[in-house]
mmCIF file of the N, C-alpha and C atoms, coordinates in Angstrom:
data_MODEL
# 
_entry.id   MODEL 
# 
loop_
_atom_site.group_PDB 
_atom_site.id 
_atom_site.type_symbol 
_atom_site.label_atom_id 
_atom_site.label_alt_id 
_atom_site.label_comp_id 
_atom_site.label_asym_id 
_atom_site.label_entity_id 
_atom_site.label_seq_id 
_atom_site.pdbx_PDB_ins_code 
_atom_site.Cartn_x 
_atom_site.Cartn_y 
_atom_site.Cartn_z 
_atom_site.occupancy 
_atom_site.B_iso_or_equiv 
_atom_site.pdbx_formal_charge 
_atom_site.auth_seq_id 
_atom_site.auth_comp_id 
_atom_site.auth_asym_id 
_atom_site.auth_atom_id 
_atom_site.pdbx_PDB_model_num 
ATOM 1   N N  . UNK A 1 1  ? 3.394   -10.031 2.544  1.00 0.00 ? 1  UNK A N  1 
ATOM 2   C CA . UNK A 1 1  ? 2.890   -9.325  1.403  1.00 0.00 ? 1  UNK A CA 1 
ATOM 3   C C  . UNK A 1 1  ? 1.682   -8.515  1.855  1.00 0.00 ? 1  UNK A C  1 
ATOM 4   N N  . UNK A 1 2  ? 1.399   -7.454  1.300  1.00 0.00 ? 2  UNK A N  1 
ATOM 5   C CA . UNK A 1 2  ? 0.556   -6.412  1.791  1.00 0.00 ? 2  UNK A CA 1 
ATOM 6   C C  . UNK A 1 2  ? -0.759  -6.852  0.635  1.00 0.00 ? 2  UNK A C  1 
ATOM 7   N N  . UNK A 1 3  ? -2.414  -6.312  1.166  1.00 0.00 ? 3  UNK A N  1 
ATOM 8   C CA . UNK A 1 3  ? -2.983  -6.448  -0.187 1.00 0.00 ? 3  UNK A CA 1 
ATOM 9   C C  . UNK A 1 3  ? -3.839  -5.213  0.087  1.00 0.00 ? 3  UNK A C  1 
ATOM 10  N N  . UNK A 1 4  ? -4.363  -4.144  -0.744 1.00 0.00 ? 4  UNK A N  1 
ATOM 11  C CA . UNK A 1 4  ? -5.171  -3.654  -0.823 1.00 0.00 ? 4  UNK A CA 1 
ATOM 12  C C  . UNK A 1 4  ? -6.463  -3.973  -0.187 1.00 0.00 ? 4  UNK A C  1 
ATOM 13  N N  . UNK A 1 5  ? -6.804  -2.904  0.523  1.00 0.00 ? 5  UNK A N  1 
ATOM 14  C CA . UNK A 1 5  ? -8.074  -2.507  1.458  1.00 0.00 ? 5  UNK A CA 1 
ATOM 15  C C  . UNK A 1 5  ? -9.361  -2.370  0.787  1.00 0.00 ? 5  UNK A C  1 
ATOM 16  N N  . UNK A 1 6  ? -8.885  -1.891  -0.503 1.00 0.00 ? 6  UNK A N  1 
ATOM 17  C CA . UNK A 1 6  ? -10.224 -1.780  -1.561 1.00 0.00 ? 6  UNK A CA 1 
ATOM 18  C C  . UNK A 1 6  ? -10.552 -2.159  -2.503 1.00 0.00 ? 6  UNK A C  1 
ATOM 19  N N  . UNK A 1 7  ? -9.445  -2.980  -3.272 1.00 0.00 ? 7  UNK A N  1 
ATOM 20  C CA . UNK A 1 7  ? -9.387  -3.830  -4.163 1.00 0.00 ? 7  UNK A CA 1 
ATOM 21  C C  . UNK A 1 7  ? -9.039  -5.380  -4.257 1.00 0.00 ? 7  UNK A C  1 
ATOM 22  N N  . UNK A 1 8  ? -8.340  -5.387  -3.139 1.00 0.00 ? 8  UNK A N  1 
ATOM 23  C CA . UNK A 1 8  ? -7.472  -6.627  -2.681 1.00 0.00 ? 8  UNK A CA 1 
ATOM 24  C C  . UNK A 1 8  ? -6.373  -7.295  -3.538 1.00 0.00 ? 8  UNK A C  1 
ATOM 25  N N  . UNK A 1 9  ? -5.637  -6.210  -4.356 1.00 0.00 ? 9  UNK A N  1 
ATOM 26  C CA . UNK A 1 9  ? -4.878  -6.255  -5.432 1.00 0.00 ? 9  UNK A CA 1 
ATOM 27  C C  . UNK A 1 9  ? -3.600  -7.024  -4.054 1.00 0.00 ? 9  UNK A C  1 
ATOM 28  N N  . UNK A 1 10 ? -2.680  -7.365  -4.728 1.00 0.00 ? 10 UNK A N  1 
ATOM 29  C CA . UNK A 1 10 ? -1.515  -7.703  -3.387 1.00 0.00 ? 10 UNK A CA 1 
ATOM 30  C C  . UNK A 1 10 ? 0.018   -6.329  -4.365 1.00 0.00 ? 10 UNK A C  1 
ATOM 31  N N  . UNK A 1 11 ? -0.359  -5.708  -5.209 1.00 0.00 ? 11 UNK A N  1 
ATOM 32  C CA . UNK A 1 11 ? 0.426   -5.243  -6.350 1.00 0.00 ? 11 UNK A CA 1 
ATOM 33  C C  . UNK A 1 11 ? 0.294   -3.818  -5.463 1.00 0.00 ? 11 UNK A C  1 
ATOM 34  N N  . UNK A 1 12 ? 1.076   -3.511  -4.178 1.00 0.00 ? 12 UNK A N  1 
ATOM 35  C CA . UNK A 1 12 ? 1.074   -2.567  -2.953 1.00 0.00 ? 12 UNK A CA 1 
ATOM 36  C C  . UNK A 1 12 ? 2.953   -2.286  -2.915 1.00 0.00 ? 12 UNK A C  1 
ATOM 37  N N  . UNK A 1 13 ? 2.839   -0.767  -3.141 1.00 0.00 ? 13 UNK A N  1 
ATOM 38  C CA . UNK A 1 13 ? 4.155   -0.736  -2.328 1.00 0.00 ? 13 UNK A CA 1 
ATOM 39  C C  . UNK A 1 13 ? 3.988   0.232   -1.720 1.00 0.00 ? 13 UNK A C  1 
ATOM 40  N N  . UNK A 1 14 ? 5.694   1.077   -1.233 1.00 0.00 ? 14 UNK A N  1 
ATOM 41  C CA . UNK A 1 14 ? 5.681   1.982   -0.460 1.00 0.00 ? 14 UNK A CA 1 
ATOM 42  C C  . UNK A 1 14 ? 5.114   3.238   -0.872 1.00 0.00 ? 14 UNK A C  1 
ATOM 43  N N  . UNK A 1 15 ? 4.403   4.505   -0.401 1.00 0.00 ? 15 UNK A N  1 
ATOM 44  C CA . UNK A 1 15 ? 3.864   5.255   -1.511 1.00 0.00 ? 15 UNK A CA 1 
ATOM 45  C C  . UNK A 1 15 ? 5.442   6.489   -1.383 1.00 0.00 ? 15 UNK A C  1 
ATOM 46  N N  . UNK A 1 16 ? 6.017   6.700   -1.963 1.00 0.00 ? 16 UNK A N  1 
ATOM 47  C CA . UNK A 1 16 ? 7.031   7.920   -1.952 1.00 0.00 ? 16 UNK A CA 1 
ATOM 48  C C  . UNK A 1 16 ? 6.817   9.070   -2.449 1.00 0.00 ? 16 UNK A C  1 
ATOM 49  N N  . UNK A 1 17 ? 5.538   9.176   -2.813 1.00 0.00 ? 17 UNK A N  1 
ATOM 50  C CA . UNK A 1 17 ? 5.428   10.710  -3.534 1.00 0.00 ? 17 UNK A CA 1 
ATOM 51  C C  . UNK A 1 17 ? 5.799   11.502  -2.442 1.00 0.00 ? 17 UNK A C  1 
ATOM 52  N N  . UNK A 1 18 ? 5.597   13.084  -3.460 1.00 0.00 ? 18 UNK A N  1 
ATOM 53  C CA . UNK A 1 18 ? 5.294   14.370  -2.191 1.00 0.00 ? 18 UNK A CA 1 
ATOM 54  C C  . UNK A 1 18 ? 4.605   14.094  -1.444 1.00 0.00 ? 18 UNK A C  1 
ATOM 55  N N  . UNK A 1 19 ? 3.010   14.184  -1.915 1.00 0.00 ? 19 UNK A N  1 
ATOM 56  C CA . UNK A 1 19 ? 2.106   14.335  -1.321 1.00 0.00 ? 19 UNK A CA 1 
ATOM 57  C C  . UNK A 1 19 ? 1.977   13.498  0.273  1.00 0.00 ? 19 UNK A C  1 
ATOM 58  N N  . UNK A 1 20 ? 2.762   12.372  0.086  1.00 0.00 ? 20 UNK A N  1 
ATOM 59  C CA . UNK A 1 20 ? 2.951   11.260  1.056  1.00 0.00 ? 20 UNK A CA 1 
ATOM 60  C C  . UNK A 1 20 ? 3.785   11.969  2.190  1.00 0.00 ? 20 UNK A C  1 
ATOM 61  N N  . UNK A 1 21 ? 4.963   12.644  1.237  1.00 0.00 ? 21 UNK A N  1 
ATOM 62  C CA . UNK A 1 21 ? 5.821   13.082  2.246  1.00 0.00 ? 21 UNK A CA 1 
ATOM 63  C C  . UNK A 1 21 ? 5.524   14.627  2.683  1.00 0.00 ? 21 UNK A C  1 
ATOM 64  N N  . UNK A 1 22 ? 4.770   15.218  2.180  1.00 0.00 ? 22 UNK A N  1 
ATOM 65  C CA . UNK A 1 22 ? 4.216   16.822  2.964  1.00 0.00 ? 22 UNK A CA 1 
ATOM 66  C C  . UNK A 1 22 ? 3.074   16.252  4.143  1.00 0.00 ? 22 UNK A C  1 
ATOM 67  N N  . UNK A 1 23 ? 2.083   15.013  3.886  1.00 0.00 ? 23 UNK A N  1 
ATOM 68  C CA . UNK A 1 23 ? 1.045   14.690  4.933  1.00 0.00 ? 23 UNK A CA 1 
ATOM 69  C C  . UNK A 1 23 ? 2.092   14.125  6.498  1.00 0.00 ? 23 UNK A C  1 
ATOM 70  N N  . UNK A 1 24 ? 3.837   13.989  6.036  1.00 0.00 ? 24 UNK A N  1 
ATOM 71  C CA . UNK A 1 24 ? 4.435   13.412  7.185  1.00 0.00 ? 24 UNK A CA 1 
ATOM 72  C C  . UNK A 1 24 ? 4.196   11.679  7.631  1.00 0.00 ? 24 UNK A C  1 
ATOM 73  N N  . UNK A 1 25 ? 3.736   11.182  6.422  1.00 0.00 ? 25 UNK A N  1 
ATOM 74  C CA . UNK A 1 25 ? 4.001   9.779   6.514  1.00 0.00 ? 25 UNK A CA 1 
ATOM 75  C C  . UNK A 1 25 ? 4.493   9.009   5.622  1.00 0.00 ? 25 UNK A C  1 
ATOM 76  N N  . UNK A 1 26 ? 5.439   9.727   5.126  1.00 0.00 ? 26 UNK A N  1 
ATOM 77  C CA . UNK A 1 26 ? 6.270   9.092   4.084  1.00 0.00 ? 26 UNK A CA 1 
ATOM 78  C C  . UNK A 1 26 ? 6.711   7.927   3.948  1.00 0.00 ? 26 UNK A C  1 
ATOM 79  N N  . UNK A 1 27 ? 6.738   7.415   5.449  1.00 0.00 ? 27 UNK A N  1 
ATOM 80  C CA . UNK A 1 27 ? 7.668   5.704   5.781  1.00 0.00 ? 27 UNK A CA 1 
ATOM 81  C C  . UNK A 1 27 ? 6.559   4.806   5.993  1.00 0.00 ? 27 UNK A C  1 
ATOM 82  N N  . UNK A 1 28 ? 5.187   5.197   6.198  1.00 0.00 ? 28 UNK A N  1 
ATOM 83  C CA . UNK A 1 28 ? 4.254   4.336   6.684  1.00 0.00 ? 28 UNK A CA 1 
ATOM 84  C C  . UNK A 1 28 ? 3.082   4.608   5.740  1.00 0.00 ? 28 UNK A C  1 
ATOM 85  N N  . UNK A 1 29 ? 3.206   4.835   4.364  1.00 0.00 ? 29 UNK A N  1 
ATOM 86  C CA . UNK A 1 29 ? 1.741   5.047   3.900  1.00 0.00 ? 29 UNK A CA 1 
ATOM 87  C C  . UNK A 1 29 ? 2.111   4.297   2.832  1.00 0.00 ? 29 UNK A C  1 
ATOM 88  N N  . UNK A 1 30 ? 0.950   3.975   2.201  1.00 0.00 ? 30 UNK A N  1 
ATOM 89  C CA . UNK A 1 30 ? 1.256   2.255   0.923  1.00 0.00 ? 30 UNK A CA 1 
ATOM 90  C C  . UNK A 1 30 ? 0.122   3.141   -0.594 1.00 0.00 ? 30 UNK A C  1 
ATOM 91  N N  . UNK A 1 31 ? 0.970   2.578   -1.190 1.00 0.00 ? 31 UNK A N  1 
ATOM 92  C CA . UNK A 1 31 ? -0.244  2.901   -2.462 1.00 0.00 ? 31 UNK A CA 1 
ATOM 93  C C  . UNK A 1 31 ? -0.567  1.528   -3.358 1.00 0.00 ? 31 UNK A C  1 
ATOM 94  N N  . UNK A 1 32 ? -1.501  1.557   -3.706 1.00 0.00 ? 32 UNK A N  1 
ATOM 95  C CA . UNK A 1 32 ? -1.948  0.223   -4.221 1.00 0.00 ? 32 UNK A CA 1 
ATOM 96  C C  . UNK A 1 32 ? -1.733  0.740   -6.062 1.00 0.00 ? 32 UNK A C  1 
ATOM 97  N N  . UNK A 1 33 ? -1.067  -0.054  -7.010 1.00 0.00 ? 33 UNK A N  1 
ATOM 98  C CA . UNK A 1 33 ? -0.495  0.005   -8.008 1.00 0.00 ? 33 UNK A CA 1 
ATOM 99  C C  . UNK A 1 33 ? -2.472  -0.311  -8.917 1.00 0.00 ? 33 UNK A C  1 
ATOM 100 N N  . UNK A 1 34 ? -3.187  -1.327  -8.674 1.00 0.00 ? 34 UNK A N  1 
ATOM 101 C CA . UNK A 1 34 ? -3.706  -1.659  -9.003 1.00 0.00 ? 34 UNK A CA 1 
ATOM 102 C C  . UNK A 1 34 ? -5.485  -0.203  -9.540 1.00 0.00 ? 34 UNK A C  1 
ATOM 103 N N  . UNK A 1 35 ? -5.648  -0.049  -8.078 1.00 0.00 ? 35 UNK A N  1 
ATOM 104 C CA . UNK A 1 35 ? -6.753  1.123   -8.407 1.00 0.00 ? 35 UNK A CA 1 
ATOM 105 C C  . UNK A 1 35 ? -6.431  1.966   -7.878 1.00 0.00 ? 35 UNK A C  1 
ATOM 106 N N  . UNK A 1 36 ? -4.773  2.923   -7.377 1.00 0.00 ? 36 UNK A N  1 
ATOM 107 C CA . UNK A 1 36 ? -4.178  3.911   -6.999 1.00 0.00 ? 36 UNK A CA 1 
ATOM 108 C C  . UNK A 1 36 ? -4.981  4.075   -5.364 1.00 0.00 ? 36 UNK A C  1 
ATOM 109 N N  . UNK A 1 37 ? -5.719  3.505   -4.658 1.00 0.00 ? 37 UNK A N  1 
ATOM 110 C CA . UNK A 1 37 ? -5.690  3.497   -3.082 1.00 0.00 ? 37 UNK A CA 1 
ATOM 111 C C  . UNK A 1 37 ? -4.555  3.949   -2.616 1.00 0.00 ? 37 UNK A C  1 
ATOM 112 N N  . UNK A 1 38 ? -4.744  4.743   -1.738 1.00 0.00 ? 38 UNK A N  1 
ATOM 113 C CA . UNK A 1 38 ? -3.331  5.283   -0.739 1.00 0.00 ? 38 UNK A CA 1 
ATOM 114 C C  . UNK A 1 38 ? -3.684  5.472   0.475  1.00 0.00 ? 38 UNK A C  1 
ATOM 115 N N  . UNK A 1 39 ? -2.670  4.666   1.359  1.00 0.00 ? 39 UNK A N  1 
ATOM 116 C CA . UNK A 1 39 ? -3.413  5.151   2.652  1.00 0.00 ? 39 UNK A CA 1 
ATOM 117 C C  . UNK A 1 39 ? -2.344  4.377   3.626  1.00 0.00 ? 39 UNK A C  1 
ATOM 118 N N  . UNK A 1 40 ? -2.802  4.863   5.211  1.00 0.00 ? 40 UNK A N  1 
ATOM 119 C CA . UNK A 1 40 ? -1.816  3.530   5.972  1.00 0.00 ? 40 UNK A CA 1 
ATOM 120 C C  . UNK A 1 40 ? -1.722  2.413   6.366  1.00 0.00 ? 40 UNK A C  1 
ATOM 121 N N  . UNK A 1 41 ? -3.193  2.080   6.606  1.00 0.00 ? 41 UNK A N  1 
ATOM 122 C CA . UNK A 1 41 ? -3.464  0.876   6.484  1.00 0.00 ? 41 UNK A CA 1 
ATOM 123 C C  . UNK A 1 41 ? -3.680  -0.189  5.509  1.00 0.00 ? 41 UNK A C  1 
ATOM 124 N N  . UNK A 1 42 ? -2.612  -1.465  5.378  1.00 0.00 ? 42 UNK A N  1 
ATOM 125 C CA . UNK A 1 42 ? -2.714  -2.437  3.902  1.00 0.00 ? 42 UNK A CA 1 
ATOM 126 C C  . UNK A 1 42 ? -2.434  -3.176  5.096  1.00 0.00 ? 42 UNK A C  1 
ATOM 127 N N  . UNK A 1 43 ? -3.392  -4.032  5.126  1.00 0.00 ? 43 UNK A N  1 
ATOM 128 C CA . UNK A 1 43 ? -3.184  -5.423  5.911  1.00 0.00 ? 43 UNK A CA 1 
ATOM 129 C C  . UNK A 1 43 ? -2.109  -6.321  4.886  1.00 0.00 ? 43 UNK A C  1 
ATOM 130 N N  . UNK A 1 44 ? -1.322  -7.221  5.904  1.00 0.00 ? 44 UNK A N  1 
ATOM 131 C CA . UNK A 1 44 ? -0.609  -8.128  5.413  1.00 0.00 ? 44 UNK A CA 1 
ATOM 132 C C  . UNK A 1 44 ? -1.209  -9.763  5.065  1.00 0.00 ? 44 UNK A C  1 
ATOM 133 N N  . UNK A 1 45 ? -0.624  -10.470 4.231  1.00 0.00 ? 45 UNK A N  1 
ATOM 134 C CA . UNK A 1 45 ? -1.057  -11.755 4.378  1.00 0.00 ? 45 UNK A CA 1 
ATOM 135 C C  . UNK A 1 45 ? -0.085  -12.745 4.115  1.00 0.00 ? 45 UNK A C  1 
ATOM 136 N N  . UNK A 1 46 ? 0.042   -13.949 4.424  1.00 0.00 ? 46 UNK A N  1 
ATOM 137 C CA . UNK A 1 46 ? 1.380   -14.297 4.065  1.00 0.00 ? 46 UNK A CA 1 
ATOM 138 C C  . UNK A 1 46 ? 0.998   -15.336 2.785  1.00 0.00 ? 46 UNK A C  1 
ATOM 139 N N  . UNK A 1 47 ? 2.398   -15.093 2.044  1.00 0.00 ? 47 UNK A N  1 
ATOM 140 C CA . UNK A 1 47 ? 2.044   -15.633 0.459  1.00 0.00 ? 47 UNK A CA 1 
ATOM 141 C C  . UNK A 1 47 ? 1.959   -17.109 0.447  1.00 0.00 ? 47 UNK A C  1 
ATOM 142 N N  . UNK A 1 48 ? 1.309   -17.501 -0.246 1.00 0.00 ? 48 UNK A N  1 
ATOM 143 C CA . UNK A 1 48 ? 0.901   -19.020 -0.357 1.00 0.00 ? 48 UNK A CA 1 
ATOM 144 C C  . UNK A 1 48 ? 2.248   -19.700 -1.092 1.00 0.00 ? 48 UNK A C  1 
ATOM 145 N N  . UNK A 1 49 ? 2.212   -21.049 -0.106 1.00 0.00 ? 49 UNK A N  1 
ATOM 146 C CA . UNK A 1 49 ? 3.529   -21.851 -1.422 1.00 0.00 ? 49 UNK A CA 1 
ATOM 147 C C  . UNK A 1 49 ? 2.996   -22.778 -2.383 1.00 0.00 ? 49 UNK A C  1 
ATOM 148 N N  . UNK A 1 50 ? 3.527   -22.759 -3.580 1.00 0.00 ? 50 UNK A N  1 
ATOM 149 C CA . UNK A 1 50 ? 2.291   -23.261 -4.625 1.00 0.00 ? 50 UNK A CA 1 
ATOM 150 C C  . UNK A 1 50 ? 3.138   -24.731 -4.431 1.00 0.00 ? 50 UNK A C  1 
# 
């Protein structure tokens, strides 16, 4: 699971806009759902088992 760099939301997916795909990183850039962060780096963490 990925979490946000600036919020630490874990609510991260792939980003698919244009804008993602005119900068040429369409497959590797993440947007954070939570406070709209976009970028390539989203560290991972692995999910806890409750």
């Amino acid at each position: 699971m990925r979490i946000c760099p600036k919020c630490k939301s874990t609510d991260v997916e792939a980003d698919l806009s244009a804008q993602s795909y005119g900068k040429g990183s369409f497959f590797n850039q993440y947007k954070c759902n939570n406070c709209g962060y976009t970028g390539i780096f989203f560290p991972e963490i692995k999910k806890k088992k409750d």
